[in-house]
Steps between C-alpha positions, in 0.01 A plus 500: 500500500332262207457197544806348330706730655389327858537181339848567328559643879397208714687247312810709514464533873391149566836384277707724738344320767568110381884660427527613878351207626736278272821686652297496864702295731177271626494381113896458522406256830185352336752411221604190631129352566361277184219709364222312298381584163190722623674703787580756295170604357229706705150399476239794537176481584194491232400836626837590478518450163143628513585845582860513282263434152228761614802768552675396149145479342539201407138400362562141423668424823268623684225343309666152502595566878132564609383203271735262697346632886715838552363643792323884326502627852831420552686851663900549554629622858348842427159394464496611100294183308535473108264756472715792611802317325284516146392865573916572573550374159255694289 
């Protein structure tokens, strides 16, 4: 699968997700509960965001990431670093 393909892919699915979870009845009950401006966005890590511009080869990102202290070592839950993300991409 290229690589916009898993992009186009992931949003879709991660829409379908924020859809269920708007019709979930928890939201329905959370409704009621004043909600501040920021509780609605999610906050990821700088390795994170590390990782996500090495997959999308993303050359600037990842340049301005590392010049602001992303960590280069920095692995996900599988133990793959930017390095095998990069090589993935090429």
């Amino acid at each position: 699968m290229s690589l916009d393909n898993r992009n186009t892919s992931a949003q879709f699915k991660r829409a379908e997700q924020l859809k269920r979870w708007e019709e979930s009845e928890i939201n329905k009950k959370l409704s009621g509960v004043p909600k501040s401006p920021s509780s609605r966005r999610i906050k990821f890590s700088s390795g994170c965001i590390f990782l996500a511009a090495c997959v999308a080869g993303d050359k600037e990102e990842v340049e301005w990431l590392l010049k602001n202290g992303a960590d280069i070592d920095t692995a996900n839950v599988d133990g793959l670093t930017a390095l095998h993300q990069s090589v993935r991409v090429i």
